[in-house]
C-alpha positions as CSV (number, residue, x, y, z in Angstrom):
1,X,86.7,53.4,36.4
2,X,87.2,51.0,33.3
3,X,87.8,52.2,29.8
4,X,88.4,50.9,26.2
5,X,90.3,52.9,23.8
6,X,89.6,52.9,20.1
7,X,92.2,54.6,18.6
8,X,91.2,56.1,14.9
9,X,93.3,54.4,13.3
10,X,92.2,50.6,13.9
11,X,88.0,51.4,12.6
12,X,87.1,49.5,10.0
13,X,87.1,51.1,6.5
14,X,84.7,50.8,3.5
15,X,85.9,53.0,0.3
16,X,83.4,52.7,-2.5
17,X,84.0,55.4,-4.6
18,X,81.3,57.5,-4.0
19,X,81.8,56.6,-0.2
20,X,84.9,56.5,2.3
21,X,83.5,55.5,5.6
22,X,84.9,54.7,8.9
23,X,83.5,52.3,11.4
24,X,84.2,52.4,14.9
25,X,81.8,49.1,15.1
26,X,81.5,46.2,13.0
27,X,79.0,47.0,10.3
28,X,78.4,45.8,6.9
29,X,81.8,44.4,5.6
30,X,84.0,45.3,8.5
31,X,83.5,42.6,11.2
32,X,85.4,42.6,14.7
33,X,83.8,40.2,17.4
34,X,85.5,42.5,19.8
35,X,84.3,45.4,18.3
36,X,80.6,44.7,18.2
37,X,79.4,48.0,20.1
38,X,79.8,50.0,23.6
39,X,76.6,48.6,25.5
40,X,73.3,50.2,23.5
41,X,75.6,52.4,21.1
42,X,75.6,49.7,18.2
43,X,77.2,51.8,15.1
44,X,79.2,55.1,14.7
45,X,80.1,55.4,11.6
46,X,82.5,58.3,10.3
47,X,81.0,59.1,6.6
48,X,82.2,61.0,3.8
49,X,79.9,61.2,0.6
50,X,81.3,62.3,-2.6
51,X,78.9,65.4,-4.6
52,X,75.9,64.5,-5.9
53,X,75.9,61.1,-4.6
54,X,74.3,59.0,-1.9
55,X,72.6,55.8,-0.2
56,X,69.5,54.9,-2.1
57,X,66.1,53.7,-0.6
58,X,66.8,51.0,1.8
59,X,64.8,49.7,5.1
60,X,65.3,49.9,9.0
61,X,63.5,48.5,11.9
62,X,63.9,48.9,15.3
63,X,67.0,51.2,16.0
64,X,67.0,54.8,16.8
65,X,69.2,56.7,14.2
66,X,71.3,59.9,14.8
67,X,72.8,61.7,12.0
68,X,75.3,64.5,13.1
69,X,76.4,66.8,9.4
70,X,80.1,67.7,10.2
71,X,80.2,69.8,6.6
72,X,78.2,70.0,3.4
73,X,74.2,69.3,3.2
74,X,72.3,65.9,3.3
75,X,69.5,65.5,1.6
76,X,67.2,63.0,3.5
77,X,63.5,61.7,2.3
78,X,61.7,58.7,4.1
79,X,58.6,56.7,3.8
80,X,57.3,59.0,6.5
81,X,57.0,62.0,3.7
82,X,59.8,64.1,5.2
83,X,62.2,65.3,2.8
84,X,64.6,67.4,4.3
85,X,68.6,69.2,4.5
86,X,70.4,69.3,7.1
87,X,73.9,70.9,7.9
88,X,76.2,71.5,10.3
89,X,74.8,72.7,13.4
90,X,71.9,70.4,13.0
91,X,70.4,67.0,14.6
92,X,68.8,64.6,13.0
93,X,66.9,61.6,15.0
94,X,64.5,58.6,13.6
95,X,63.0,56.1,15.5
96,X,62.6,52.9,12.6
97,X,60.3,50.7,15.3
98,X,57.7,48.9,13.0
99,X,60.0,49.8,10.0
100,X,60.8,52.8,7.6
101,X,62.6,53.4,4.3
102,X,64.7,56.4,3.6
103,X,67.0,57.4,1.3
104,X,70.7,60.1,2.2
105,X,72.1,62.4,-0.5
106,X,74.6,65.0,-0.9
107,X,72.5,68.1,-1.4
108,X,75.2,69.5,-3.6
109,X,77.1,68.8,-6.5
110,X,80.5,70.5,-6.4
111,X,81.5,69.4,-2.7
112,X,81.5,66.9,-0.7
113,X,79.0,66.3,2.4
114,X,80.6,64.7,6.0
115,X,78.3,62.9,9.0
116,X,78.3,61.0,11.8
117,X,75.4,58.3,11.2
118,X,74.8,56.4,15.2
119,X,72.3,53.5,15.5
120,X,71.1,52.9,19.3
121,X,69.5,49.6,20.5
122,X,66.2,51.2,22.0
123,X,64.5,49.9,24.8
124,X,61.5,49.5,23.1
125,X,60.4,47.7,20.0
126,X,58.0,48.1,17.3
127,X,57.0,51.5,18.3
128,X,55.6,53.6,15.6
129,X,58.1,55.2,13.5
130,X,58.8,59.1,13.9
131,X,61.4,61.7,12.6
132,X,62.8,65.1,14.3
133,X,65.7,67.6,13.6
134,X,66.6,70.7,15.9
135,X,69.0,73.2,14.8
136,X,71.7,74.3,17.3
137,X,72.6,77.2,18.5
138,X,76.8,77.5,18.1
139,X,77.2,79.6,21.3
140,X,74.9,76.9,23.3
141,X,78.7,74.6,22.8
142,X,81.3,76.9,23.0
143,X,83.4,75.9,26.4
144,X,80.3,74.2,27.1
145,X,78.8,70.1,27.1
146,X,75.4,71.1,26.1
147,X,72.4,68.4,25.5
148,X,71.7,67.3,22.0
149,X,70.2,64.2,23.0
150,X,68.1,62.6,25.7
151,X,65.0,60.0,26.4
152,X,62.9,63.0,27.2
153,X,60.4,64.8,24.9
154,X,60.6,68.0,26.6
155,X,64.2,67.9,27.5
156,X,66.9,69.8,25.0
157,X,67.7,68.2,22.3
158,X,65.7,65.5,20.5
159,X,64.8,62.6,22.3
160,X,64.8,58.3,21.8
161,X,63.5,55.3,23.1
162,X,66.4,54.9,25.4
163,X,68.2,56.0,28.2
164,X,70.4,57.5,26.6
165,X,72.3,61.5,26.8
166,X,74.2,63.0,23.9
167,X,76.1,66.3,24.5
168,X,78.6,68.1,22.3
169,X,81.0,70.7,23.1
170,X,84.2,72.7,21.5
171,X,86.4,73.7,23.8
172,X,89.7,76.1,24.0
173,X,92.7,75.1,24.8
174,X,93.4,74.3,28.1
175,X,89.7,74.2,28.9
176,X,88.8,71.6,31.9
177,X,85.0,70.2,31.9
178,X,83.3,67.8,34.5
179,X,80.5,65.3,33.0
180,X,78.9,63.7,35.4
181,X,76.5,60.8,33.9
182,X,72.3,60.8,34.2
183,X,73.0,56.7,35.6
184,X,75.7,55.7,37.5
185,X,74.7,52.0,35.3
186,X,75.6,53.6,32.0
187,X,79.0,53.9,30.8
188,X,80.2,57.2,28.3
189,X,82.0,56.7,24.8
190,X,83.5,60.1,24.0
191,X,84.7,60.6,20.3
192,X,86.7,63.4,19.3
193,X,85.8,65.2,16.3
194,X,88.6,67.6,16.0
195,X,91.4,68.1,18.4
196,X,93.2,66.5,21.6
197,X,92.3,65.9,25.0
198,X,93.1,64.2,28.1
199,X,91.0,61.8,30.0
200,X,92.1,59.8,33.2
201,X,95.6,60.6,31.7
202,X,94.9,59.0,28.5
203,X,95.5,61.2,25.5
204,X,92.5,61.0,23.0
205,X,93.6,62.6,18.8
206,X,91.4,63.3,16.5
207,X,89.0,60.9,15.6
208,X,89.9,58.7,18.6
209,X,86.8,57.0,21.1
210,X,87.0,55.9,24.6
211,X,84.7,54.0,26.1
212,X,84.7,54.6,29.8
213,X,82.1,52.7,32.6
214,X,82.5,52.2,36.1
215,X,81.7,55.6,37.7
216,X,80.0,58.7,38.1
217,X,82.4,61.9,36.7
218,X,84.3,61.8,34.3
219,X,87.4,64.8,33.7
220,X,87.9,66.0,30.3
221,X,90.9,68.7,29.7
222,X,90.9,70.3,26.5
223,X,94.6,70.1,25.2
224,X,94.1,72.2,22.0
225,X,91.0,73.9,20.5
226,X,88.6,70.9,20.4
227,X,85.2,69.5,19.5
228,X,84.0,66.4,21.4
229,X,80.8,64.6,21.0
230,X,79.9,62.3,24.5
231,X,77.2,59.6,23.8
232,X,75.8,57.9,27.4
233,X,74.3,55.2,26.9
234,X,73.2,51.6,29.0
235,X,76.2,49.2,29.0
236,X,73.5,46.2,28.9
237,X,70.3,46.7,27.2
C-alpha cells in the first residue's frame, strides 16, 4: 500500500469576498506541480459562498462535475435548461463533453451556502452533455459507506463517464469499516468532512485527504463521530 497525505492545512486558498475556497488541487490561481491531481480526480475544491452571491455563466468541456451541498441551497441553471436547488443530502453530476455553460448561486440571502465542487477526467470525450441529481436518504449513511457515485446507469447513485465509485458515510465513534475497491488498478482519496479517523495508522482531521493506491482493502476506524466522503478513481487515465 502507498499513500499521500494532504493535510488541510497546506490546500491552496482563494478568498474573494464573496468566495473563500479551498483547493486540495492546483486550480485557477493556486498552482502546485506536485499537487496537480490523484490519478482521474483533477479538482476538489472546498467552497464557501457568501448570501446571495455566486459564480456567473461560464463554460466547460469535457469533465464530469460533482457538486456535494455541505449546508445552505445552490441555485444551479445551465445551457441544458435545468435550473435547479440543491441541499444537503443531495448529488449533483454533469457531464460537459461537447461543452455546457452554467451558472452556481446561493439560493438565499441571509446565509451562507457550503459545497464540494469535484471535476473527473472521463474516459470519454465529446460525449453529449447531460445533468442528474439524486436526493439521499440519511439513514442509507449512517455507520454505513453507501454509493453515491458510479460508471453505471442503473447502479446507486448517479453515474459518469469513468471508472469511477463515490461513497459517503458518518460514522460513530469507534466505528471500524472495510472498503474494498471495484479495481484493484485504482487507487482511493478519502477526505474527511467532519471528524477523525485512522487509516493504516495515519491519523486523518477534519478536512484532511489521503490518497492511498497499491491494494485492495482499505481499514478505516472512526475515532470520533465522523463523515467521510471516499472517491475511487483510475490512477492513470
Amino acid at each position: 500500500m502507498k499513500t499521500i497525505m494532504h493535510k488541510s492545512e497546506t490546500r491552496g486558498t482563494a478568498n474573494l469576498g464573496w468566495l473563500n475556497s479551498h483547493h486540495s488541487f492546483s486550480f485557477g490561481n493556486y498552482y502546485n506541480p506536485e499537487r496537480m491531481s490523484f490519478g482521474a480526480l483533477r479538482v476538489l475544491n472546498d467552497d464557501i459562498v457568501s448570501a446571495g452571491m455566486g459564480f456567473g455563466k461560464h463554460p466547460h468541456d469535457n469533465m464530469e462535475i460533482i457538486s456535494i451541498p455541505l449546508e445552505g441551497a445552490l441555485e444551479h441553471k445551465d445551457s441544458m435548461g435545468n435550473t435547479t436547488v440543491i441541499k444537503k443530502g443531495d448529488i449533483q453530476v454533469m457531464s460537459a463533453g461537447t461543452g455546457i455553460f452554467h451558472s452556481e448561486y446561493n439560493k438565499n440571502s441571509d446565509k451562507e451556502v457550503k459545497f464540494l465542487q469535484i471535476w473527473i477526467t472521463p474516459n470519454q470525450r465529446n460525449v453529449t452533455p447531460r445533468y442528474d441529481q439524486i436526493t439521499l436518504n440519511n439513514e442509507d449513511i449512517k455507520d454505513n459507506l453507501y454509493q453515491i457515485l458510479s460508471p453505471n446507469d442503473d447502479d446507486d447513485g448517479v453515474w459518469i463517464h469513468q471508472n469511477a465509485w463515490f461513497h459517503l458515510g458518518q460514522f460513530n465513534e469507534d466505528h471500524t469499516e472495510n472498503y474494498t475497491l471495484k479495481n484493484n488498478k485504482n487507487g482511493v482519496y478519502i477526505f474527511v468532512l467532519e471528524g477523525n479517523i485512522t487509516i493504516e495508522k495515519q491519523e486523518l482531521e477534519r478536512r484532511d485527504g489521503l490518497g492511498i493506491w497499491d491494494t485492495n482493502e482499505i481499514k478505516i476506524e472512526s475515532k470520533s463521530a465522523s463523515k467521510i466522503l471516499v472517491m475511487e478513481v483510475p490512477i492513470t487515465h
